[in-house]
C-alpha positions as CSV (number, residue, x, y, z in Angstrom):
1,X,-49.7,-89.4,-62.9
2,X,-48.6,-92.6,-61.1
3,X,-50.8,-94.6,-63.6
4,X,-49.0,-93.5,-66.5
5,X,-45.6,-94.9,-64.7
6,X,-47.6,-98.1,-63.3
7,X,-48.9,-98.6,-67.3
8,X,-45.9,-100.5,-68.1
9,X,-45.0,-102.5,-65.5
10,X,-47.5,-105.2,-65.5
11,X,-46.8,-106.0,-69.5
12,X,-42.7,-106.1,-68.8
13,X,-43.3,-108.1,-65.9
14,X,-45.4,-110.6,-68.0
15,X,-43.6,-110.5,-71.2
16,X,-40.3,-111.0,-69.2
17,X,-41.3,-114.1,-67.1
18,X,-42.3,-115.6,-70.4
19,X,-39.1,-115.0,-72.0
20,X,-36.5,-116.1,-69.2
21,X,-39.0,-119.2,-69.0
22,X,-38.9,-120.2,-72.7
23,X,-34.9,-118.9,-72.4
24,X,-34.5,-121.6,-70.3
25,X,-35.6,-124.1,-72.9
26,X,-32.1,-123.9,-74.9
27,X,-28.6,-124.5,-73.2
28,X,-27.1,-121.3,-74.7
29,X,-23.4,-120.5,-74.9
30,X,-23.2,-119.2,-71.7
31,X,-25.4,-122.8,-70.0
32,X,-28.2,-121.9,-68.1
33,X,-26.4,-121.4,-64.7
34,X,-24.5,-118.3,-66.1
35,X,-27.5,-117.0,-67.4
36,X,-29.8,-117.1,-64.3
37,X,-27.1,-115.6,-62.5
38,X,-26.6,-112.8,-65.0
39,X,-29.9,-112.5,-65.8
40,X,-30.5,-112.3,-61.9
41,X,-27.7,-109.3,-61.6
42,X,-29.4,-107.5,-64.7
43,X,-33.0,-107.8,-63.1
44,X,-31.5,-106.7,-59.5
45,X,-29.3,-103.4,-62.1
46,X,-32.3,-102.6,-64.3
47,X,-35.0,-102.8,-61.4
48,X,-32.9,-99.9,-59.2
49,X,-32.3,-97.9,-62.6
50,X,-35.2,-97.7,-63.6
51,X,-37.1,-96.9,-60.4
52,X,-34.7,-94.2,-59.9
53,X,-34.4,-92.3,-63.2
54,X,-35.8,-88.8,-63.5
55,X,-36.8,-88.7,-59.6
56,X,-35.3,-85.1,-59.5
57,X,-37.6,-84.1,-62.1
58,X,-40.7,-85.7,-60.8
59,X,-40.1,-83.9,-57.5
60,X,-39.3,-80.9,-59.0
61,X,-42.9,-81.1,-60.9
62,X,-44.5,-82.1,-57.4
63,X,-43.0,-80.0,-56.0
64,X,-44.0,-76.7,-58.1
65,X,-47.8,-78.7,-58.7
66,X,-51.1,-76.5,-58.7
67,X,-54.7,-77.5,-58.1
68,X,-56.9,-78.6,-61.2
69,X,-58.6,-76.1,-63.0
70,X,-62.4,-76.6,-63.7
71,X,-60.6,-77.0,-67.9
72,X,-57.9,-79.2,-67.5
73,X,-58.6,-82.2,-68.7
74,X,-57.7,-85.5,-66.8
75,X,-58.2,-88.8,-67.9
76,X,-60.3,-91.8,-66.5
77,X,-57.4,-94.6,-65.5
78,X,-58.3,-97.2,-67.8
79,X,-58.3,-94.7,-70.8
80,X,-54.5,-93.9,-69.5
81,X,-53.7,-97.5,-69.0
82,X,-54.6,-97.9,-72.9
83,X,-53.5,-95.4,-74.2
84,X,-49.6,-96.2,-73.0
85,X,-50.1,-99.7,-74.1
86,X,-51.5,-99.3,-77.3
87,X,-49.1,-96.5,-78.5
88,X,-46.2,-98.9,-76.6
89,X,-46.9,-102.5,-77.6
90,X,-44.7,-102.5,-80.7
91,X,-41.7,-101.6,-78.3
92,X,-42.8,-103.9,-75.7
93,X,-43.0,-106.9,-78.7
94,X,-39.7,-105.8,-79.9
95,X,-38.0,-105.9,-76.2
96,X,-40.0,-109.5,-75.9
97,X,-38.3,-110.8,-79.1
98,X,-35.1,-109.4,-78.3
99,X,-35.1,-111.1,-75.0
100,X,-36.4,-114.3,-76.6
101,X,-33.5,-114.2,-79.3
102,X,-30.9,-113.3,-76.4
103,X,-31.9,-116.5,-74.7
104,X,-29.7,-118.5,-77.4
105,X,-26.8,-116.7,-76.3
106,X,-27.4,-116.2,-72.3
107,X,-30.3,-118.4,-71.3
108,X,-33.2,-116.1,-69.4
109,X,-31.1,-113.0,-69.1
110,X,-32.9,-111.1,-71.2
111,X,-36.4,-112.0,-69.5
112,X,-35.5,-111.7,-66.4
113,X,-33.7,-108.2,-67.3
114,X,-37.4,-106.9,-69.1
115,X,-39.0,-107.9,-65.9
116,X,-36.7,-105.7,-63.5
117,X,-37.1,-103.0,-66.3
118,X,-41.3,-103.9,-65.7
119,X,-40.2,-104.2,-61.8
120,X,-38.3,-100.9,-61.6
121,X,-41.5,-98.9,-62.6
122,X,-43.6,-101.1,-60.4
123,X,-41.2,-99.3,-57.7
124,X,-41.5,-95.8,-59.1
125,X,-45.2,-95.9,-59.1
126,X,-45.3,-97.3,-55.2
127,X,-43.0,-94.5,-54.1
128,X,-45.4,-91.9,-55.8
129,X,-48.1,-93.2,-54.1
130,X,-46.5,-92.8,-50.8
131,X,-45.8,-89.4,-52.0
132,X,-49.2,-88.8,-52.8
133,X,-50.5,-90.4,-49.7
134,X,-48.6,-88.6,-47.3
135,X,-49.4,-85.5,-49.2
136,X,-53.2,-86.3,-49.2
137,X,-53.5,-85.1,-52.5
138,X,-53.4,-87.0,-56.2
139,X,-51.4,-85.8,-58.3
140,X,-52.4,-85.8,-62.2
141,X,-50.9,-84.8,-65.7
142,X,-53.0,-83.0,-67.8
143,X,-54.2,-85.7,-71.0
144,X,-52.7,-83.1,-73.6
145,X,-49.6,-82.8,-72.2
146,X,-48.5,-86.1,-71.9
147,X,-45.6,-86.9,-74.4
148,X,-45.9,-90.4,-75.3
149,X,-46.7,-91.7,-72.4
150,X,-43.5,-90.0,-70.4
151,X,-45.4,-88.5,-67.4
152,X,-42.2,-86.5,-66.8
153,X,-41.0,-85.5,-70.4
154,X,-40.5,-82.6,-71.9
155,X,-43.8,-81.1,-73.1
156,X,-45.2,-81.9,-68.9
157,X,-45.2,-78.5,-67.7
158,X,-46.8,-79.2,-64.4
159,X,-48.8,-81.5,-62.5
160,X,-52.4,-80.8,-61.4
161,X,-53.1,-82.1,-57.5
162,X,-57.0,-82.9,-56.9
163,X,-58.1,-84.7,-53.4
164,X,-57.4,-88.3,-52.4
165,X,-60.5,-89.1,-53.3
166,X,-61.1,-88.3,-56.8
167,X,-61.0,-90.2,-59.6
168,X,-60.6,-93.6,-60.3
169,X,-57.4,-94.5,-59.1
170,X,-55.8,-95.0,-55.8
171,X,-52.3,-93.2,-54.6
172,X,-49.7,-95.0,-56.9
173,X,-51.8,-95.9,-60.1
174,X,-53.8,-98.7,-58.4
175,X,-57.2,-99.8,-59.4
176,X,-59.7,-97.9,-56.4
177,X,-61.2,-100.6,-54.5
């Protein structure tokens, strides 16, 4: 389940850094000092948003989690990690033009606000995964029932829990070593 959070973190982070550097490139209205300072306070806003958003609701499907059935289906984490950016990347291109486009205005804000968005959910999935750890038990959404790519949306019932061992990914989303 963590994976699904962790999906779209790396791509914001990426896409953002890109953005506040080539924001740089044009003075702006604002100069370039107001904008790394506000783009700074919008990273620092959107990170703690974002990592905090739904966390009664992911608790509240931890919480109420059963074990996987032998006919629930669970997918590999490199399918997941796909899936969520293939069915994502026109948002993600449309956030990285925005932030591009903002950068004539307010020079970097908009990256570096994309990349606490991208940080935010980098936060999420590490306090799952010390959830999960703690727990000793994975926690997974079935394949079907994720709603475009929303491991906590409407359509989630429940979470499945399997052993800390299976699978391919680590507590959190991570790649297993």
């Amino acid at each position: 389940m963590a994976v699904v959070v962790r999906a779209g973190a790396a791509p914001m982070v990426w896409l953002g850094v890109v953005a506040a550097a080539v924001g740089l490139v044009p003075e702006g209205l604002t100069g370039r000092v107001i904008g790394l300072y506000g783009g700074a306070a919008a990273f620092l806003v959107a990170a703690a948003v974002v990592a905090s958003v739904h966390k009664g609701r992911y608790r509240e499907l931890e919480r109420d989690a059963t074990r996987a059935a032998r006919g629930d289906i669970l997918q590999d984490r490199a399918v997941t990690v796909r899936n969520w950016r293939r069915t994502h990347r026109w948002w993600l291109l449309v956030a990285f033009a925005a932030a591009m486009a903002g950068a004539f205005a307010v020079p970097a804000a908009g990256g570096l606000l994309l990349t606490g968005a991208g940080a935010g959910l980098w936060l999420k999935a590490r306090a799952l995964g010390r959830r999960e750890a703690a727990a000793e038990k994975l926690l997974w959404v079935r394949a079907d029932w994720v709603d475009g790519g929303r491991p906590a949306g409407a359509r989630v019932r429940g979470y499945r829990t399997t052993g800390p061992a299976a699978g391919d990914a680590a507590p959190g989303g991570a790649r297993r070593r």
